[in-house]
PALUM-62358 format. One record per residue: residue number from 1; chain; x, y, z of N, C-alpha, C in turn. Coordinates in steps of 0.001 Angstrom, whole numbers, plus 500000, padded with zeros to 6 digits. Example, Ala and Ser with C-alpha at 12.3 -4.5 7.8 and 13.67 -1.06 7.14 Angstrom:
# residues 2
n|chain|neast|nnorth|nup|caeast|canorth|caup|ceast|cnorth|cup
1|A|513190|494310|507800|512300|495500|507800|513200|496700|507800
2|A|512850|497750|507080|513670|498940|507140|512900|500030|507870
# end
This chain:
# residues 164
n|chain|neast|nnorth|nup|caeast|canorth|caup|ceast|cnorth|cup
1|A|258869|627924|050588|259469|628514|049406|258385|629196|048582
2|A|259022|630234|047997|257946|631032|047505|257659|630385|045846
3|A|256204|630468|045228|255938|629508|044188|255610|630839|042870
4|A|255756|630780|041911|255280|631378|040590|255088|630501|039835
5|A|253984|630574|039058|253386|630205|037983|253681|631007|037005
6|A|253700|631123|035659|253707|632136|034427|252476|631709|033620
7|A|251293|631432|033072|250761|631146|032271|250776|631490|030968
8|A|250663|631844|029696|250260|631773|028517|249438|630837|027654
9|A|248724|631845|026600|247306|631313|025916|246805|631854|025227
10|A|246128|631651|024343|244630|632558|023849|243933|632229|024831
11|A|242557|633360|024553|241632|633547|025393|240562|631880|024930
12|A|240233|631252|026169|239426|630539|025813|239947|629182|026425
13|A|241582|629234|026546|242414|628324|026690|242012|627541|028045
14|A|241707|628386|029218|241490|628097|030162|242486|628568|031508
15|A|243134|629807|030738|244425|630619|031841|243348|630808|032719
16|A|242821|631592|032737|241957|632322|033791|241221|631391|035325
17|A|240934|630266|034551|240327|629354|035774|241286|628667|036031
18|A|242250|628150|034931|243210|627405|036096|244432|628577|036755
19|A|244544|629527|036968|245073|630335|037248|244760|630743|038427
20|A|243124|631278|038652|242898|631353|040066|242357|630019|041159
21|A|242206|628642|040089|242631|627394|041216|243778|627351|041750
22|A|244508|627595|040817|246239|627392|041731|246430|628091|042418
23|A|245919|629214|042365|246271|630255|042917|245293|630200|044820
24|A|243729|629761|044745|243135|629369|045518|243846|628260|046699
25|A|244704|627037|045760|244742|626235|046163|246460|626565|046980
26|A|246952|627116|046732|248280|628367|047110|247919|629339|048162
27|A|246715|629167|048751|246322|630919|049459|247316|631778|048811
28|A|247276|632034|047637|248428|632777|046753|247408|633898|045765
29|A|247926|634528|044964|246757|635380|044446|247421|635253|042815
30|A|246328|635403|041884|246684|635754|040797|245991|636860|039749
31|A|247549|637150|039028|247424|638152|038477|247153|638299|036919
32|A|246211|638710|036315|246068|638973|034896|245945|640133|034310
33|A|247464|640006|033871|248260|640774|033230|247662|641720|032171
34|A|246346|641070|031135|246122|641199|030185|245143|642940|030816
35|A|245149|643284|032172|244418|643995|032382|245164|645449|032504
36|A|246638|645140|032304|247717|646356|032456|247616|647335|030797
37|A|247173|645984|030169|246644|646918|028972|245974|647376|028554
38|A|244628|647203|028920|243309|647893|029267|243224|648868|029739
39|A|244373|649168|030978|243530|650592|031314|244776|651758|030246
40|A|245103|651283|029193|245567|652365|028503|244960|652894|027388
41|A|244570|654121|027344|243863|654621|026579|244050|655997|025870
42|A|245721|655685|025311|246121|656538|024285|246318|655761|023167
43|A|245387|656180|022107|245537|655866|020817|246745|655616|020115
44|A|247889|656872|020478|249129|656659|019392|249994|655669|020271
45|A|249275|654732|021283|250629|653760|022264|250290|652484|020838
46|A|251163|651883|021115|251333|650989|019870|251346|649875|020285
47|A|250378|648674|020119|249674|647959|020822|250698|646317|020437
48|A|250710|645241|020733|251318|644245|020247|252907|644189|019959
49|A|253603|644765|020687|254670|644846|020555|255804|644303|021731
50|A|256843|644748|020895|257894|643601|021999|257983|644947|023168
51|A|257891|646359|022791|257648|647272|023971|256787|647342|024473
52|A|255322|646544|024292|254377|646597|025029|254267|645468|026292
53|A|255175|644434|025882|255267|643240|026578|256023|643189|027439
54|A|257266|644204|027326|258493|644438|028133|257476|645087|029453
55|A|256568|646210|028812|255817|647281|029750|255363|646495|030789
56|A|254124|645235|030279|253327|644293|030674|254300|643604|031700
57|A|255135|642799|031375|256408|642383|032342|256511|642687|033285
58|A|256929|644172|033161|257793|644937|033957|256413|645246|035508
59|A|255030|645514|035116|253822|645709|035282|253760|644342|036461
60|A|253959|643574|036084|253324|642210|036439|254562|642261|037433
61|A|255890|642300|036914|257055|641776|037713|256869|642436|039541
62|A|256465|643635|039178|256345|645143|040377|255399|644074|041447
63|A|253971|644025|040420|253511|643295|041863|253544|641943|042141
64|A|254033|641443|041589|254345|639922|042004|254844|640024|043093
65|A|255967|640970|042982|257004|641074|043949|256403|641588|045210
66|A|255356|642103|044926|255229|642909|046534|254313|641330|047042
67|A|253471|640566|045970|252681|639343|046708|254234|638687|047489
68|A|254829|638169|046522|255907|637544|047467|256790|637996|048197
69|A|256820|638685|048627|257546|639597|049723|256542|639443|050617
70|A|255276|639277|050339|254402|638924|051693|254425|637373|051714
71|A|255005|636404|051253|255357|635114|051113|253761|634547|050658
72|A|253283|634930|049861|252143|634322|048521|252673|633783|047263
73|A|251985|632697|047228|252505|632388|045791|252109|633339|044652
74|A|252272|633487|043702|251632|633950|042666|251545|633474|041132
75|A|250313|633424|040375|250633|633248|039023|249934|634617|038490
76|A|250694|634363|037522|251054|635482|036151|249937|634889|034779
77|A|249418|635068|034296|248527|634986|033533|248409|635682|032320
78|A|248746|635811|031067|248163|636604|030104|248861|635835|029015
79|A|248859|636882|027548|248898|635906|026190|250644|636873|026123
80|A|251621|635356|026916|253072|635838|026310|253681|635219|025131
81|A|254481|636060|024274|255465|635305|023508|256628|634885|024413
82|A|257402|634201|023765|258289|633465|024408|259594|634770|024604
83|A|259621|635869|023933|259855|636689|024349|259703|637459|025837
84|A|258224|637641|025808|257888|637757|027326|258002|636896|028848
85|A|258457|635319|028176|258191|635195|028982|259950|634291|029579
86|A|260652|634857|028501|261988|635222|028875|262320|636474|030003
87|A|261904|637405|029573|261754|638452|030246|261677|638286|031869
88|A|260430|637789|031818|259752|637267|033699|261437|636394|033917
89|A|261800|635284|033336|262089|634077|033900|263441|634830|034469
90|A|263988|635768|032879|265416|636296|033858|265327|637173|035074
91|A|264298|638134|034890|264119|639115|036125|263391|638464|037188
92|A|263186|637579|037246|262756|637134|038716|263633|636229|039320
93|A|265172|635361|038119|265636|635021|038394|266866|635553|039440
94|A|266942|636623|038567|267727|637990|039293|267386|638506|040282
95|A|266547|638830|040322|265487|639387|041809|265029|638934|042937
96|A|264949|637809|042741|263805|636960|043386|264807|635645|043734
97|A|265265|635408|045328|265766|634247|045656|265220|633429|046242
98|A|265144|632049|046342|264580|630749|046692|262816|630698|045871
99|A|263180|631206|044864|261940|630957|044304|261645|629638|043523
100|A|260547|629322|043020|260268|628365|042501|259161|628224|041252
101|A|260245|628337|040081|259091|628901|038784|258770|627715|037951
102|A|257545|628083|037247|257087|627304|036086|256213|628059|035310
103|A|256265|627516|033944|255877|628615|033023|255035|627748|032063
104|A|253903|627747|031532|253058|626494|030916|252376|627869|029843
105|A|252459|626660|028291|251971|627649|027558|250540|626402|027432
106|A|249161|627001|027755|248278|626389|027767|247364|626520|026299
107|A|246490|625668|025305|246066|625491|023783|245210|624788|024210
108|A|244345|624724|022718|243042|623429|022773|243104|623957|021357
109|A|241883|623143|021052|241613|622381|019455|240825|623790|019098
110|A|241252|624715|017592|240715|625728|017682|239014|625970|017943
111|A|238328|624979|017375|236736|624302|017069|236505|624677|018647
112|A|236952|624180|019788|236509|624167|021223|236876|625894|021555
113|A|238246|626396|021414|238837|627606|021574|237256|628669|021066
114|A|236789|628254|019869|235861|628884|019703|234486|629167|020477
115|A|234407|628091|020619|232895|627332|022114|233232|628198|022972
116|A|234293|627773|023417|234626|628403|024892|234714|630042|025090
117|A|234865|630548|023660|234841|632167|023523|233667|632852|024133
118|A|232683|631884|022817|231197|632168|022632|230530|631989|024389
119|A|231284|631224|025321|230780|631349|026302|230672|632814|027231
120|A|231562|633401|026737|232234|634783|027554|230977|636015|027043
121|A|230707|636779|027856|229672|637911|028117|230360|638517|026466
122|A|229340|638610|026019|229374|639484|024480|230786|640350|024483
123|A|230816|641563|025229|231944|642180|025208|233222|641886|025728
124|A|233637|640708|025948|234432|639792|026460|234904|639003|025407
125|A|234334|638259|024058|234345|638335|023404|235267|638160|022608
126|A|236559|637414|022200|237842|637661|021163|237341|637281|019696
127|A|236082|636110|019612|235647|636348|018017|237126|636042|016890
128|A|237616|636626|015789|238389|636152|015038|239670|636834|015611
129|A|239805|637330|016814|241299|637591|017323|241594|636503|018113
130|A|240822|635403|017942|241092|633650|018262|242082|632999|017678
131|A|241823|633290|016375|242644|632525|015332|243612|633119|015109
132|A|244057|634886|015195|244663|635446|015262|245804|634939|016070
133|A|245864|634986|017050|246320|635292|018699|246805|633391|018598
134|A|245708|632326|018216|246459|631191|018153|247534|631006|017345
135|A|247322|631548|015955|248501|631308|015021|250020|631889|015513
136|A|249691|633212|016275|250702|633762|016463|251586|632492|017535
137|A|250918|632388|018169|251153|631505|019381|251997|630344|018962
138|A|251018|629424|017971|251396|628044|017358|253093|628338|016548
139|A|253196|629626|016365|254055|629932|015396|255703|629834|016007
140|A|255501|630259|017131|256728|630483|017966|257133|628928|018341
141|A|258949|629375|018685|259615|627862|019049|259752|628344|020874
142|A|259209|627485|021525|258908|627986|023211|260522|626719|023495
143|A|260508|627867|024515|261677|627094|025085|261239|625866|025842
144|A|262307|624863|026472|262076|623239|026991|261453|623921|028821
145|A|262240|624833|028968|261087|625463|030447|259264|625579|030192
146|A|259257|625576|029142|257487|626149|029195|256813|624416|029071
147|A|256242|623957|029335|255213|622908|029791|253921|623455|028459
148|A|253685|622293|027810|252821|622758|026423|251845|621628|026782
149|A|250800|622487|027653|249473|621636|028032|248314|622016|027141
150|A|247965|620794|026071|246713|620353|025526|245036|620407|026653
151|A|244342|621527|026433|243177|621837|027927|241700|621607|026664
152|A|242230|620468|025557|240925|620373|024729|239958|619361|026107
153|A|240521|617987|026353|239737|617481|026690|240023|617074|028160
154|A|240551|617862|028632|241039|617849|030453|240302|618572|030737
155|A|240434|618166|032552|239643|619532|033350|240864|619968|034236
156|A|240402|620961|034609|241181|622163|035432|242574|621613|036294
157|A|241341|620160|037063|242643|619948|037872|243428|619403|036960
158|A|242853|618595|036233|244264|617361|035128|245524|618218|034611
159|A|245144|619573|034368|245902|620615|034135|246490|621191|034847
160|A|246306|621412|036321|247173|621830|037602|248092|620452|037762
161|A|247059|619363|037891|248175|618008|038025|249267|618200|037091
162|A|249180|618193|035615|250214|618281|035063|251741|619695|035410
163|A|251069|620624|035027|251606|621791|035920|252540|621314|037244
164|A|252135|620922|038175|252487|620429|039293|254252|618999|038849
# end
């Protein structure tokens, strides 16, 4: 059966590494999303929005689909609202048969969120779009599908275990 992951986070959270363990541990591949917005580079596109997330979605949904159509698992990775990540759950529900989803919004203690920034190559970097990006996060009511894993004082796997 084919497997999806969804992740969500601030940067720092720990999407990224536990994302490509599961994904390792899946011979499955994963995808971060957060890079569909990067390569855009028109000024008047309007950044943070529920049309930018639909875009991102829609972005992510395309190749997921072609990984699992080659029967790979895949996770999805980037910073969703629960908006977005409605989005994935219906269109893959629709799309996508005998699948098998889970969707984990991953946090830590902002004090560590910060550490863990400061670890990232200078221009890598989120700095006070930390606190930003958490509040927004903390703010939302996530639906009983999303899995709300604490990654202050776990490691990677304790966090796939839970996931799992």
């Amino acid at each position: 059966m084919n497997e999806i992951l969804i992740l969500t986070g601030a940067c720092g959270v720990g999407k990224t590494t536990v994302a490509r363990q599961w994904a390792r541990g899946k011979n499955g591949v994963a995808i971060e999303a957060d890079y569909f917005t990067e390569w855009i580079h028109d000024d008047s596109f309007e950044r943070f929005t529920q049309e930018e997330e639909r875009l991102v979605a829609n972005l992510s949904l395309v190749t997921a689909k072609e990984y699992l159509m080659q029967k790979m698992s895949v996770v999805i990775e980037g910073v969703w609202s629960p908006y977005g990540l409605n989005l994935l759950r219906i269109r893959l529900e629709e799309e996508m048969k005998n699948i098998s989803m889970k969707f984990a919004w991953l946090y830590c203690e902002i004090n560590e969120n910060h550490r863990r920034d400061e670890l990232r190559v200078l221009e890598d970097q989120m700095k006070n779009r930390v606190d930003i990006v958490n509040e927004e996060l903390r703010s939302y009511q996530w639906e009983s599908y999303v899995h709300k894993i604490d990654t202050t004082k776990i490691t990677v796997q304790e966090t796939l275990n839970i996931i799992e």
